[in-house]
C-alpha positions in Angstrom: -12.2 -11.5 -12.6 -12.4 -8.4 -11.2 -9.6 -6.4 -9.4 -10.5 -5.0 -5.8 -6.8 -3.3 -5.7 -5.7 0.2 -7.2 -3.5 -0.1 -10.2 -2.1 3.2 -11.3 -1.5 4.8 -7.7 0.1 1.1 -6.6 2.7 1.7 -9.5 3.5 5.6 -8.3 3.3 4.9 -4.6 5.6 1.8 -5.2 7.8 2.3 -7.9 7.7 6.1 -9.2 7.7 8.0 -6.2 11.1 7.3 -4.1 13.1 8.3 -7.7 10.6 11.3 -8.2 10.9 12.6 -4.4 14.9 11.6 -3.9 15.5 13.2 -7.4 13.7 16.6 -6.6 15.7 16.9 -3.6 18.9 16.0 -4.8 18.2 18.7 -7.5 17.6 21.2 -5.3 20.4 20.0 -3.6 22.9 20.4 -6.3 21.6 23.8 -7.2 21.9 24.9 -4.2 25.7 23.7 -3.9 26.3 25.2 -7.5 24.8 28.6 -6.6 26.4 29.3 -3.6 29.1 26.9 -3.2 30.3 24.3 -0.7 31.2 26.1 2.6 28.1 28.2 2.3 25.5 25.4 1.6 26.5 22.9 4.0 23.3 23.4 5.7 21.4 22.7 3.1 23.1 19.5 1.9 22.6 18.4 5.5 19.0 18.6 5.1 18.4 17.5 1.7 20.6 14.6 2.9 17.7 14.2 6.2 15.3 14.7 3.7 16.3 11.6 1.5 16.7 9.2 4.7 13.6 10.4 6.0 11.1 10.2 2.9 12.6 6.8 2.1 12.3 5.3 5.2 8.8 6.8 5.7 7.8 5.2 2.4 9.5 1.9 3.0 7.1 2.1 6.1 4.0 2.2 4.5 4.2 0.4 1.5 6.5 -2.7 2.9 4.1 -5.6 2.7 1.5 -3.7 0.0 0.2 -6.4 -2.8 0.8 -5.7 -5.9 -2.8 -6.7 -7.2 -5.6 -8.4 -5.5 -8.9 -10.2 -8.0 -12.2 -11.2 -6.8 -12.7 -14.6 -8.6 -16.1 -15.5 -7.0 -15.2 -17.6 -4.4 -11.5 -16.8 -3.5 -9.1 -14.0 -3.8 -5.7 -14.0 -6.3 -3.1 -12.2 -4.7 0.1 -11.2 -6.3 2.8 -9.6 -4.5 6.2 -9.7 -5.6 6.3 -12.0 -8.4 4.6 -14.9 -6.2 1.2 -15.4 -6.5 -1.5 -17.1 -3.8 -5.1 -17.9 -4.1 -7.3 -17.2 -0.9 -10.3 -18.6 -0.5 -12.6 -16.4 0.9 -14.0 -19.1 3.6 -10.2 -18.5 5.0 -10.6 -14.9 5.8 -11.7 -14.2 9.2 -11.6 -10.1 9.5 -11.1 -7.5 7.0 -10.2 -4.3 8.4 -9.6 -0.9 6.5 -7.8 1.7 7.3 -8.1 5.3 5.8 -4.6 6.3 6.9 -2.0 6.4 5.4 -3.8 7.6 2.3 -5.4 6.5 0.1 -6.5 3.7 2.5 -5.9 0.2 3.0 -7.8 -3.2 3.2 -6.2 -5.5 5.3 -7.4 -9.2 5.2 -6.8 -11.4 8.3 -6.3 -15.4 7.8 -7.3 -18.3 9.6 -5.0 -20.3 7.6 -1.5 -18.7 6.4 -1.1 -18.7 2.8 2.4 -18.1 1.6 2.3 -14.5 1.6 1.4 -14.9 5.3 -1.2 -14.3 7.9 -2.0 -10.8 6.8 -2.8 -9.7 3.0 -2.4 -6.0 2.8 -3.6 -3.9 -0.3 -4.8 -0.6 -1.6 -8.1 -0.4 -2.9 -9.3 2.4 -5.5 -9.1 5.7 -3.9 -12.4 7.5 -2.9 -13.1 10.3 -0.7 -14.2 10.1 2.7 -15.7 13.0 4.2 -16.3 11.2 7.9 -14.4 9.9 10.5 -15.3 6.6 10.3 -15.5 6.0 6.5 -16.6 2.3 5.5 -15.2 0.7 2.4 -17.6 -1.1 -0.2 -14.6 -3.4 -0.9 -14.2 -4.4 2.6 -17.6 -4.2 3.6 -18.8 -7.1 0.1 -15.3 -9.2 0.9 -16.6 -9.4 4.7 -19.9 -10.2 4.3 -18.8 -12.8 1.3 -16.1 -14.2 4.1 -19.0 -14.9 6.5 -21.2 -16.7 4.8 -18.3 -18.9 2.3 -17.7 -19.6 6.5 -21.1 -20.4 7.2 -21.8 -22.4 4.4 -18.4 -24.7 5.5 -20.1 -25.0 8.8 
């Protein structure tokens, strides 16, 4: 069984970071009220206040949907995702695309047939760096190939 998703940046992009980054701001935020009091930091609890709503909604953008962890076992795919857990045979993918941005990148796994997770199987592979444009995954690149021929071999 080996996993194909990341595993420590999956637990700080989904579960550390909104405390960290709403809990750095608010503690500017209260410093800033506590050093030069109310009616003269108004400004800056406005923004810290934008700051918050914006950073959470732009990371309940890009990790709604994320699996928690995806395995390779030979001839499917286990896929957790919020305490439910689907196996995807690999003769029912029909694309896998990956996408560099947002960062660290992202494999996205297309369906033929729905599992109960859906149509679409989002996750986060190891990050790597990509120096072109165009970068191609390993990950994506074996789990297409694999996808074609478990397809071929169905007929």
């Amino acid at each position: 069984m080996k996993r194909l998703s990341t595993q420590y940046y999956n637990y700080i992009a989904l579960k550390a970071f909104p405390y960290l980054f709403c809990g750095v701001i608010g503690v500017m935020m209260f410093l800033s009220i506590f050093s030069l009091g109310w009616r003269k930091s108004i400004g800056n609890i406005v923004t810290s206040v934008a700051l918050i709503t914006v950073g959470t909604l732009m990371w309940w953008i890009n990790t709604n949907g994320l699996a928690d962890e995806v395995f390779d076992l030979g001839d499917h795919l286990l896929v957790r995702q919020n305490n439910e857990e689907a196996r995807v045979p690999l003769a029912d993918i029909v694309n896998v695309n990956f996408n560099v941005l947002p960062r660290p990148g992202r494999i996205t796994l297309t369906l033929d047939k729905p599992c109960k997770l859906g149509s679409e199987i989002v996750f986060m592979p190891p990050p790597d760096i990509y120096i072109n444009a165009f970068p191609k995954n390993p990950i994506a690149q074996d789990l297409l190939a694999r996808s074609i021929l478990a397809r071929e071999k169905l007929g």
